[in-house]
C-alpha positions in Angstrom: 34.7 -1.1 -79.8 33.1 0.1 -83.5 35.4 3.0 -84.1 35.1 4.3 -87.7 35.2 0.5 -89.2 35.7 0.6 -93.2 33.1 -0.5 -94.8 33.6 -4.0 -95.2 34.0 -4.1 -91.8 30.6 -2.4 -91.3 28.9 -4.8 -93.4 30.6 -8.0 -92.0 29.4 -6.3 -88.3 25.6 -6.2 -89.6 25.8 -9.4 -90.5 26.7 -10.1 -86.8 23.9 -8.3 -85.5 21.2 -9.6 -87.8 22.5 -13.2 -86.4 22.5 -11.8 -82.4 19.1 -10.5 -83.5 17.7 -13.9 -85.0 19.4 -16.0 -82.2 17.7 -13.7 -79.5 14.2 -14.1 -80.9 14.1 -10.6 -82.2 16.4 -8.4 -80.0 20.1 -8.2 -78.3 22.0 -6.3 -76.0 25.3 -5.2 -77.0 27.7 -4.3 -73.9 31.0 -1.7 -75.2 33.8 -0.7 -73.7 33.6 -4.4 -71.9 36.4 -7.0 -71.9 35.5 -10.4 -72.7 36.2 -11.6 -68.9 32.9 -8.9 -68.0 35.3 -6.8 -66.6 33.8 -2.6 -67.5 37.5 -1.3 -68.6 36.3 1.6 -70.2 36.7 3.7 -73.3 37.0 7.7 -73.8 33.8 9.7 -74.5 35.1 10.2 -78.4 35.0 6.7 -78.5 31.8 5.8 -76.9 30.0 8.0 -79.1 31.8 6.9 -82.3 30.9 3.3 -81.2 27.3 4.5 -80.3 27.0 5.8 -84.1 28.2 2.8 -85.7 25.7 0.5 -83.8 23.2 3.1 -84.7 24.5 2.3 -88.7 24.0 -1.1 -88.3 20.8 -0.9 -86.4 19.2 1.1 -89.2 20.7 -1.4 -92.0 19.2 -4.6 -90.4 16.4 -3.1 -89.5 16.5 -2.5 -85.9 15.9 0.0 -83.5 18.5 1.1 -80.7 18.2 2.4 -77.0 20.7 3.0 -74.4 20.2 0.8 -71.2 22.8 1.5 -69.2 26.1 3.8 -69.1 28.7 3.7 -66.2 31.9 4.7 -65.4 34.5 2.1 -66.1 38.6 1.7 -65.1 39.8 3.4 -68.1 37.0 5.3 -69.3 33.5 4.9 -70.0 31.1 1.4 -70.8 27.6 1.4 -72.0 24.6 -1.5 -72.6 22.5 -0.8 -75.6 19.6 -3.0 -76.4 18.9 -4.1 -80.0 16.0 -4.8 -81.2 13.8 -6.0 -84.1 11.4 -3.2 -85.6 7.6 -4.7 -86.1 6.9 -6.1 -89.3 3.5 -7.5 -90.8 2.0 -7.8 -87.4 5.6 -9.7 -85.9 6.5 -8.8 -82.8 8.3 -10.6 -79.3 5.7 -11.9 -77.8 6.9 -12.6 -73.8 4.2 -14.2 -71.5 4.3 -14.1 -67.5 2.5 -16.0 -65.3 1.5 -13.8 -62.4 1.2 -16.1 -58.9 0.9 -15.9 -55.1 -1.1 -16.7 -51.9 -4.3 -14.5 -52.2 -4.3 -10.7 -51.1 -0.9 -10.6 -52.0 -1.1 -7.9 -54.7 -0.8 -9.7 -57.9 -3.6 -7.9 -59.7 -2.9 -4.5 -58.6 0.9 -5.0 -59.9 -0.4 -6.1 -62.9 -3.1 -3.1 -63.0 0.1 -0.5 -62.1 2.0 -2.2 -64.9 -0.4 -2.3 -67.6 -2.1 1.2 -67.0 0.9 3.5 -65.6 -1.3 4.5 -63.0 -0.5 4.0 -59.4 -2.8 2.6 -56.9 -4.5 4.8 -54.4 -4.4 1.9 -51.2 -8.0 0.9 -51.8 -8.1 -1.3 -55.0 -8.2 1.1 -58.2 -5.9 -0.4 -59.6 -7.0 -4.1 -59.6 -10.4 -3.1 -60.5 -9.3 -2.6 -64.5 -7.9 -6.1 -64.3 -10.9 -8.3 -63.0 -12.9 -10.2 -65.2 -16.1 -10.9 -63.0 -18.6 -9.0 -60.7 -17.6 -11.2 -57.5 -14.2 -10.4 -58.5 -15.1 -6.9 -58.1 -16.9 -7.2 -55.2 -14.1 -9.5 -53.5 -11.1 -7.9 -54.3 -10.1 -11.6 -55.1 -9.3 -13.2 -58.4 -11.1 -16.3 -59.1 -10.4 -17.5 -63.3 -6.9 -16.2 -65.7 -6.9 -13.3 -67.4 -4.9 -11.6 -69.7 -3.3 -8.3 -69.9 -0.7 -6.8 -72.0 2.0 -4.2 -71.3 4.1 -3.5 -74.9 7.2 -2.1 -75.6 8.2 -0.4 -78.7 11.7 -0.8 -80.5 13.4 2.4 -78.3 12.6 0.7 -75.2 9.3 2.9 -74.1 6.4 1.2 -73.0 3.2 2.5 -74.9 0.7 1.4 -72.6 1.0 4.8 -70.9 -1.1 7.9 -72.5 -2.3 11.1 -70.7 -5.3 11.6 -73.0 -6.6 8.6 -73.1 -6.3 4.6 -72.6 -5.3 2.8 -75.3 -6.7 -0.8 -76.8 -5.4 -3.6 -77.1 -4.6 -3.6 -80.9 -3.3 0.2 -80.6 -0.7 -1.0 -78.5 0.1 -4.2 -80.3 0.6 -1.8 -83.5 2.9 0.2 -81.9 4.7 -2.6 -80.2 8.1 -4.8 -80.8 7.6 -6.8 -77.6 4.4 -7.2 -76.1 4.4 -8.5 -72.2 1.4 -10.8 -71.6 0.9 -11.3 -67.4 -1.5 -14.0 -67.0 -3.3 -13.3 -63.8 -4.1 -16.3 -61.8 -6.0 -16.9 -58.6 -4.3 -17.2 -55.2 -6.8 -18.7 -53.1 -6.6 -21.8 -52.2 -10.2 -23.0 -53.7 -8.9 -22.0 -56.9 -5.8 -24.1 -57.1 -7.1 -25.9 -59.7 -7.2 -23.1 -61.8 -3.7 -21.6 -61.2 -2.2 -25.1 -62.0 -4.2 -25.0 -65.6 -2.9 -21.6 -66.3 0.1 -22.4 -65.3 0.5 -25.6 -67.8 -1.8 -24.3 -70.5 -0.7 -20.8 -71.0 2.9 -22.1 -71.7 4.5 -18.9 -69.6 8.1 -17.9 -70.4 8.2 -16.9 -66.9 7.2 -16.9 -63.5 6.7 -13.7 -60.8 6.0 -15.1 -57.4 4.1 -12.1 -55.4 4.6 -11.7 -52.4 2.7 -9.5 -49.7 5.8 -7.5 -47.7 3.1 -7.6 -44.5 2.2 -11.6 -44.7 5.6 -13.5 -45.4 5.6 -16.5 -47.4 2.7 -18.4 -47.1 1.7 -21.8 -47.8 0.2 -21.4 -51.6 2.7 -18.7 -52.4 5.1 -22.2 -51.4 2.8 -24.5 -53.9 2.9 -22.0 -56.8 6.5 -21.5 -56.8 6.6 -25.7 -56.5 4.3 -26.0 -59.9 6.9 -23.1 -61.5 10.3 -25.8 -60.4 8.2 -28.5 -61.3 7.8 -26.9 -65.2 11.3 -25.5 -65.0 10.2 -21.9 -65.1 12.7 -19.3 -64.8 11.3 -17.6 -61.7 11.8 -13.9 -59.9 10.2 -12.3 -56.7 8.3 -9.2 -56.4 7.6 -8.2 -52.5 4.7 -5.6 -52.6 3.2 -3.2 -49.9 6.9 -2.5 -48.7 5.7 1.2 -47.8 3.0 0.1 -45.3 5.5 -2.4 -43.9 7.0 -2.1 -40.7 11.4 -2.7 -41.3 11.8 -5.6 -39.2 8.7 -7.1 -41.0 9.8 -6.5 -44.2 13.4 -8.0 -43.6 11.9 -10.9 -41.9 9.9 -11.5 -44.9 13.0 -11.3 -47.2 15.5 -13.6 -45.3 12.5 -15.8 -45.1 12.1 -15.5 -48.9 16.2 -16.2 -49.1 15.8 -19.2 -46.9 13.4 -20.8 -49.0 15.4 -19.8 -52.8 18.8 -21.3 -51.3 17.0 -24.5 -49.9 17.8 -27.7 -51.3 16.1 -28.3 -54.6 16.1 -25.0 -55.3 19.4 -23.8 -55.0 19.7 -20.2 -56.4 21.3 -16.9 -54.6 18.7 -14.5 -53.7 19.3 -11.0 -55.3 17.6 -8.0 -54.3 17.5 -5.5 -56.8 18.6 -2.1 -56.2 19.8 -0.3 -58.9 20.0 -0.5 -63.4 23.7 -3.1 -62.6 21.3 -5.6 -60.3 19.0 -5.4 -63.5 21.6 -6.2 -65.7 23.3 -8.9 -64.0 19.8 -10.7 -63.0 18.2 -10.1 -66.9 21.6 -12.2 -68.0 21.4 -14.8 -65.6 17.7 -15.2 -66.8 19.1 -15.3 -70.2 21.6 -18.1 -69.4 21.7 -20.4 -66.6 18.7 -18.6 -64.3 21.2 -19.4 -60.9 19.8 -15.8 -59.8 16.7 -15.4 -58.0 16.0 -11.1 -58.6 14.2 -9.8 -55.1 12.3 -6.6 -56.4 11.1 -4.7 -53.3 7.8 -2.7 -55.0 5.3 -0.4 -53.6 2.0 -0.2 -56.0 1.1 3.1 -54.1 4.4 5.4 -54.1 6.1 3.5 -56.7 9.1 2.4 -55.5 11.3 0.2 -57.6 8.8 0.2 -60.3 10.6 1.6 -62.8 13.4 -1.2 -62.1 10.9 -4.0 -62.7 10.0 -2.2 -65.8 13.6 -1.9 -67.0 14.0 -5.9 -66.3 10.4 -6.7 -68.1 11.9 -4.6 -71.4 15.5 -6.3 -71.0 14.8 -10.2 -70.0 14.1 -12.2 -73.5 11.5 -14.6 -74.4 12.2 -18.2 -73.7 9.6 -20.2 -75.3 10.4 -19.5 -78.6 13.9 -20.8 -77.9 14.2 -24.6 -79.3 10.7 -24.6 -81.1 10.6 -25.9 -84.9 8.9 -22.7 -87.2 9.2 -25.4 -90.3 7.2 -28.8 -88.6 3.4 -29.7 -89.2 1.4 -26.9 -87.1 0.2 -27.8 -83.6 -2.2 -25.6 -81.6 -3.2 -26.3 -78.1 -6.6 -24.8 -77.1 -6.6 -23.3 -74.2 -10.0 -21.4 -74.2 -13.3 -21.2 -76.2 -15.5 -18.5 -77.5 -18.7 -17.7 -78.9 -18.4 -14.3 -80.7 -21.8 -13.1 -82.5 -21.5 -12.6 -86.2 -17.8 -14.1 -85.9 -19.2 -17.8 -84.5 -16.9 -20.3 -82.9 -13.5 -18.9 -81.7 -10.7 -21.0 -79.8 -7.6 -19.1 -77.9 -4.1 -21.3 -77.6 -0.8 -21.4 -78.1 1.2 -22.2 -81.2 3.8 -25.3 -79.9 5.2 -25.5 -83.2 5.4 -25.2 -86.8 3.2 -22.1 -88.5 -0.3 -21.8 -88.9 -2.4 -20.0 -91.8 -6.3 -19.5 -92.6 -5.1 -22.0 -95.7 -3.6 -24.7 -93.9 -4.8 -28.2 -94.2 -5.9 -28.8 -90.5 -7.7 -31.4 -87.8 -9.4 -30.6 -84.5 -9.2 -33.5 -82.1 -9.5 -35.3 -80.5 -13.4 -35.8 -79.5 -14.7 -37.7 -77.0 -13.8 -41.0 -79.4 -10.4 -40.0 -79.9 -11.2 -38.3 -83.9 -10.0 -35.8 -85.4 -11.9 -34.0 -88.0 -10.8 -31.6 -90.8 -11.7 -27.8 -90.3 -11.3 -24.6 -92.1 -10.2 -21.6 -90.5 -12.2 -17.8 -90.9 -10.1 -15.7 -89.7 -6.5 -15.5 -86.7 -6.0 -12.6 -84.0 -3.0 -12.1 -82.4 -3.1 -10.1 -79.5 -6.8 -8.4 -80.9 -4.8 -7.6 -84.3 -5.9 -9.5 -87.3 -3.0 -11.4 -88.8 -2.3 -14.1 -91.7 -0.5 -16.7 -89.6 1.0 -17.8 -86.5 4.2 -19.2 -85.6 5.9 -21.2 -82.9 6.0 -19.6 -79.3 3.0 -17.7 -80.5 -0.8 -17.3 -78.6 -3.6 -16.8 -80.6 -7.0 -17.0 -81.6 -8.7 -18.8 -84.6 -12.1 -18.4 -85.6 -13.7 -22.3 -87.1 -16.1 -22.5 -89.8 -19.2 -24.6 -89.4 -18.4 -25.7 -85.9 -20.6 -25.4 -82.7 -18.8 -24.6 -79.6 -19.9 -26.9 -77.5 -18.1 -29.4 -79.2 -14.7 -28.2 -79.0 -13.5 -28.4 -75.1 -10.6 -27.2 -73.6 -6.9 -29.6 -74.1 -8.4 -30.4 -77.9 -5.5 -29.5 -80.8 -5.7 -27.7 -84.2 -3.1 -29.5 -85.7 -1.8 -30.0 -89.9 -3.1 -33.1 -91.5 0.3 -34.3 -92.1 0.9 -34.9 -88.3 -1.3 -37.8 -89.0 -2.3 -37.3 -84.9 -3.8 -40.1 -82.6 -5.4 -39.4 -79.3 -4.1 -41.7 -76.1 -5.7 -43.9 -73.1 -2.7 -44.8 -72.0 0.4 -43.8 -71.8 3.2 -44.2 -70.0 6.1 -42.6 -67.7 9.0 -42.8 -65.5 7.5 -41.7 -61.5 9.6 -41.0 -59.1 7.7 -40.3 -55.9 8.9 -37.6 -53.7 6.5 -37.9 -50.5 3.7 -39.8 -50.0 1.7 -41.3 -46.3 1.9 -44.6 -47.7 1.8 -46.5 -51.2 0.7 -45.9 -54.2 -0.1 -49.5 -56.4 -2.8 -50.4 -59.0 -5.9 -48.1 -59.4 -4.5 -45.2 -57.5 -6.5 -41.8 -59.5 -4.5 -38.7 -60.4 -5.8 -35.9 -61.9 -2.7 -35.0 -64.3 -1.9 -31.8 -66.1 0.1 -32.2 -69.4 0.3 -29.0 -71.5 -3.5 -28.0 -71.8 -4.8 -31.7 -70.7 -6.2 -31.9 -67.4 -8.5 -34.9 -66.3 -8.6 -37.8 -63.8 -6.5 -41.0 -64.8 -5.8 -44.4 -62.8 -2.6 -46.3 -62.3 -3.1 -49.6 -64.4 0.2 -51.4 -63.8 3.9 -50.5 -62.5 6.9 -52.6 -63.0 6.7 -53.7 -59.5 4.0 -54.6 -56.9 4.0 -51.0 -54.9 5.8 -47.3 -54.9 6.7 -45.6 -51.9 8.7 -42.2 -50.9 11.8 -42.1 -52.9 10.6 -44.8 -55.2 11.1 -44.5 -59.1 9.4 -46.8 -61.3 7.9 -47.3 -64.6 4.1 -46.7 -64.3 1.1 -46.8 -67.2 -1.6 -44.3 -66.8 -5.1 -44.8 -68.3 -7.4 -41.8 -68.9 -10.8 -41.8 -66.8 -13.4 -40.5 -69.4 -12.1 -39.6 -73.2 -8.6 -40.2 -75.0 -6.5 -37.0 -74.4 -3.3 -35.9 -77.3 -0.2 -36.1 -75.9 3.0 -35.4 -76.7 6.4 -37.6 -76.4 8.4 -36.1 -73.9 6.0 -33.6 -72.6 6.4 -33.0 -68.9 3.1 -34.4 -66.4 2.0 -32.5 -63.2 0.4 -34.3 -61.0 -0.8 -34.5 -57.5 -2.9 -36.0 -54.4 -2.9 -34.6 -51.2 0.7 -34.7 -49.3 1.6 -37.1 -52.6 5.3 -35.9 -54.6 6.3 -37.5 -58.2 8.3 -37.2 -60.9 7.1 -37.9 -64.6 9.4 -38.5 -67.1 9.3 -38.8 -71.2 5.7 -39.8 -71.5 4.7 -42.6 -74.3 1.6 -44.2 -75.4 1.2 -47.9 -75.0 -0.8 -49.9 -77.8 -3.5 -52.4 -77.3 -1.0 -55.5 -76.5 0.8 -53.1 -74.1 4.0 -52.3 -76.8 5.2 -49.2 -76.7 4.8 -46.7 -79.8 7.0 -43.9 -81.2 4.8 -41.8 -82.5 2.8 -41.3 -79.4 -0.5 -42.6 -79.1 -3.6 -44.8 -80.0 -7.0 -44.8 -79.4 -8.9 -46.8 -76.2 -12.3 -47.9 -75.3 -13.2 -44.9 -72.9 -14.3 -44.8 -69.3 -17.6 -42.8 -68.4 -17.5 -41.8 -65.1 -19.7 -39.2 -62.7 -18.3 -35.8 -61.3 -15.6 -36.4 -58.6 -14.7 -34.8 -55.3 -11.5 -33.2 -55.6 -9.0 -32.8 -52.5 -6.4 -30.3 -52.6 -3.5 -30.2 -49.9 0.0 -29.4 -50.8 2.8 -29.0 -53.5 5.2 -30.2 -53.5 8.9 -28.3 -53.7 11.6 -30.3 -55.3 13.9 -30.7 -58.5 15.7 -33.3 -60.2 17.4 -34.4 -63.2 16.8 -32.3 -67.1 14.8 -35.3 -68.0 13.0 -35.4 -64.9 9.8 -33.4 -63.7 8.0 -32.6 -60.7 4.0 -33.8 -60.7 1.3 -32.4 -58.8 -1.3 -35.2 -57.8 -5.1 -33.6 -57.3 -6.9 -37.0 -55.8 -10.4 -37.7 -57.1 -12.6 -39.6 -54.7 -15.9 -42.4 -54.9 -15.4 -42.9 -58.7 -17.5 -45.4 -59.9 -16.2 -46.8 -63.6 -18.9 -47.9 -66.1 -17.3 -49.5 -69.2 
C-alpha cells in the first residue's frame, strides 16, 4: 500500500521502481492491495486511489508512464494491477519478437493481419492479404518466406497501430511506441520446413504462438513446429482460430487434443484456456517466471472473440531475450538477411546477440568462404525503419556497409568488434544424445544443422565410440560440408534427418591436432560440394536437461566431396 509516504519514503520507493523497471527490461507490473502469499485481501477505495496517486508520483519521477490493467474485488476491499513502464527515449524502446507457427491454412497470417491493422477479417482473406510478401503468396493464400510485422504499444498501454483516418508506417508507430511487438510470419507448409526452422533459429524469437485451426485439430507440422520451439526452449502459448465457424464438439475435441499433447511427457505443462483479464494475469506471470502454463486463447479473426484478451497478454508478457545478454562486451551481429537498396547500397538485417553497436565502431564481417574476416565501415543503422545511432543487445536491426557488394555477404555471416579477435570453425564439437532413429548413426552420417543464423550440411567425422543408436549420448565432432561457419561456445544446434532425434550440447571447436579450444574456433581446408537433395519427415518432440537441446536432422543425399 503507498498511502501518503513522506518524502523520503517516496524517494526511497522511486528508487525501487527505477530498479523493477531496469530488471524488467523497460516495464513492471505493480499488484496493490495484494499480500505477499498472492492472496487479493483488499484495501478501501480511499486507499486505492491514494496508492494509485503515489505510483502515479513515482511514475512521473523516473520517467515512466502508468496504466491500470486490472481492478477486482478482493476479501477486505479492493486490489488493482498497474503496469509500469519505460517512456521512449532517443529511439529506445521494448522490443518483443514472436515467432508466428502452424500447419498451413491454419490462420497465422490473418491473426497477424487482425493484430497489426485492427481490422477484422471478412471470411475470405482480407486480412492476410496486407501481410504477404509475394504474388504466389497472394494468389495461394499460403505463406511461403518470413516476414515481419509490427504491432506497438505506447507507455499507457494502447496499441497505436489502430487509426480511423489512415494506416500508419512503420516508423510512425515506432515513434510513438514503448514496446514494439514483432510477429515473424513463417510458412506452414510442409515444403517450406526449411524455412520455418531458419526463422525460427535466426530471428532469435522471445516467444512462440502455435496456431491452430479450431476446424483441423493438431496436425502433424503444427506437432514439428511446436518440437523446434521445446527444442530452443521457447516459452510457448496457443491460439485456436476459426472457433465461430466450428461446430462445439469439434472445437472441444480440438482442445483436449491440444491438452493431451501440452501435458504429454517431455512437455509437461497445464493447459490454460483463457477466459477472462485473471487468466491473463496469471498466464503473463507464469511466462515471466517458470513458463509451467500453456495459455489456450480461443480467437475468432471474423467476430473477434477473445481478441482483445490476446491483446491484453501481448501488452503485459515481457521480453525475454534481453534477459542475461552482456550490453558492455565486444559487439556481435548475426545476419539474418541481405539487401540491395538503390542510393543506400548494401544493407544486412540481424539481431544484436550482444554488446552495442555504433556507425563508429571498429568492426569485421566474416567469415567468407576462407573463414576471413575483413574490417568494414558502417553508413548508416535502422531500427524498426527509424534511423538510430546504435544498437544494443536483444536488439534487430539493419546496417547499411560501405564499399561492399552484396553478393558477398550471405546469410549466417557476423558483424562483429575487432576486439573479439573472431575465428570461423570446420569443426566443432558436441554432446548428442539421440532420441529416435531406424538404425545407427556412425562416421560420415550428413546433417544439415541450424545454430543461430548458421544453416548448412555437415558430416559426422568421429564419436567416442564405434556407433549411436536411440537413447544413445555420446561425444561426436561435426565437420562443415562447404565453407567454415562462426560459432558460438555453448550455442544450442538443431538438427535433423528423417525420423532421426538428438540432443546437442555446449558446442566447441576442435583444432587441427583434434585439441579442443576455448575460445571457439579455427579455420579448416573447406569441402566443395554440388546441390543436395533434401528429405524432410518429422520433428521430433522431446526435452531434457538446461544444458541439453533438442536437434532437428534435415538429411542430405548423393553428396559427392571434392577436396
Amino acid at each position: 500500500m503507498l498511502v501518503n509516504p513522506s518524502e523520503e519514503r517516496l524517494h526511497h520507493l522511486t528508487t525501487q521502481l527505477k530498479w523493477r523497471v531496469l530488471e524488467g527490461s523497460g516495464e513492471a507490473i505493480y499488484a496493490i492491495g495484494v499480500e505477499d502469499d498472492g492472496t487479493c485481501k483488499g484495501i478501501s477505495e480511499q486507499d486505492l486511489v491514494s496508492s494509485l496517486e503515489t505510483l502515479k508520483e513515482m511514475s512521473e519521477r523516473a520517467g515512466c508512464d502508468m496504466a491500470m490493467v486490472r481492478k477486482q474485488q478482493g476479501k477486505e476491499g479492493w486490489c488493482a494491477e498497474v503496469m509500469v513502464r519505460q517512456k521512449p527515449m532517443d529511439g529506445h524502446f521494448i522490443d518483443m519478437r514472436i515467432a508466428v507457427v502452424g500447419n498451413v491454412d491454419s490462420g497465422k497470417s490473418t491473426i497477424v493481419g487482425v493484430l497489426t491493422s485492427g481490422k477484422l477479417d471478412n471470411g475470405r482473406g482480407l486480412a492476410r492479404s496486407s501481410v504477404f510478401r509475394h504474388r504466389h503468396e497472394l494468389e495461394s493464400g499460403r505463406t511461403s518466406s518470413i516476414t515481419q510485422h509490427i504491432m506497438g504499444i505506447n507507455a499507457s498501454g494502447d496499441i497505436v497501430n489502430y487509426s480511423s483516418i489512415h494506416a500508419k508506417t512503420s516508423s510512425e508507430i515506432v515513434k510513438e511506441s514503448a514496446k514494439v511487438v514483432t510477429f515473424i510470419d513463417l510458412a506452414g507448409h510442409e515444403r517450406y520446413i526449411k524455412t520455418t526452422v531458419y526463422g525460427m533459429t535466426g530471428c532469435v524469437p522471445d516467444y512462440t504462438m502455435v496456431v491452430v485451426g479450431a476446424n483441423m485439430g493438431v496436425q502433424r507440422m503444427t506437432k514439428e513446429h511446436l518440437g523446434v520451439a521445446l527444442a530452443l526452449k521457447c516459452p510457448t502459448y496457443f491460439v485456436v482460430t476459426k472457433v465461430d465457424m466450428c461446430p462445439d464438439n469439434v472445437l472441444q475435441g480440438t482442445v483436449n487434443e491440444l491438452s493431451k499433447i501440452v501435458k504429454a511427457p517431455g512437455i509437461r505443462k497445464m493447459p490454460l484456456i483463457v477466459k477472462s483479464e485473471k487468466d491473463v494475469m496469471t498466464c503473463a506471470k507464469s511466462m515471466a517466471s517458470d513458463a509451467r502454463i500453456a495459455p489456450i486463447f480461443l480467437v475468432s479473426s471474423v467476430t473477434g472473440q477473445s481478441l482483445e484478451l490476446l491483446r491484453l497478454f501481448l501488452n503485459i508478457i515481457p521480453a525475454q531475450k534481453t534477459k542475461g545478454l552482456d550490453v558492455k562486451a565486444p559487439a556481435e551481429f548475426h545476419i539474418d538477411d541481405t539487401f540491395y537498396v538503390s542510393g543506400v547500397g548494401t544493407v544486412v538485417a540481424g539481431t544484436m546477440l550482444r554488446g552495442t553497436l555504433s556507425t563508429r565502431s571498429n568492426l569485421l564481417l566474416g567469415p567468407d568462404n576462407k573463414g576471413q574476416f575483413h574490417p568494414i565501415q558502417l553508413k548508416s543503422i535502422m531500427n524498426k525503419s527509424m534511423p538510430v545511432n546504435q544498437v544494443s543487445a536483444g536488439q534487430s536491426a539493419t546496417l547499411a556497409i560501405k564499399k561492399v557488394k552484396r553478393n558477398q555477404i550471405r546469410k549466417g555471416m557476423v558483424v562483429v568488434d575487432a576486439k573479439l579477435n573472431p575465428q570461423a570453425c570446420q569443426r566443432f564439437t558436441a554432446e548428442v544424445m539421440v532420441l529416435h532413429h531406424p538404425t545407427t548413426i556412425g562416421i560420415n552420417y550428413q546433417p544439415v544443422v541450424h545454430s543461430l543464423t548458421v544453416r548448412q550440411a555437415c558430416k559426422v567425422v568421429s564419436l567416442d565410440r564405434e556407433c549411436i543408436r536411440t537413447g544413445d549420448r555420446a561425444l561426436v565432432t561435426f565437420e562443415f560440408l562447404f565453407r567454415p561457419e562462426y560459432l558460438l561456445v555453448g550455442a544450442r544446434l538443431i538438427f535433423r534427418e528423417g525420423r532421426t532425434k538428438g540432443e546437442d550440447e555446449d558446442v566447441n571447436a576442435v583444432d587441427d591436432d583434434g585439441c579442443q579450444e576455448s575460445g571457439g574456433s579455427c579455420t579448416y581446408i573447406t569441402l566443395m560440394g554440388p546441390a543436395c537433395r533434401w528429405m524432410t519427415k518429422k520433428i521430433l518432440l522431446s526435452r531434457c536437461n538446461d544444458k541439453l537441446v533438442t536437434c532437428i536432422i534435415i538429411s542430405a543425399a548423393n553428396h559427392q566431396l571434392i577436396l
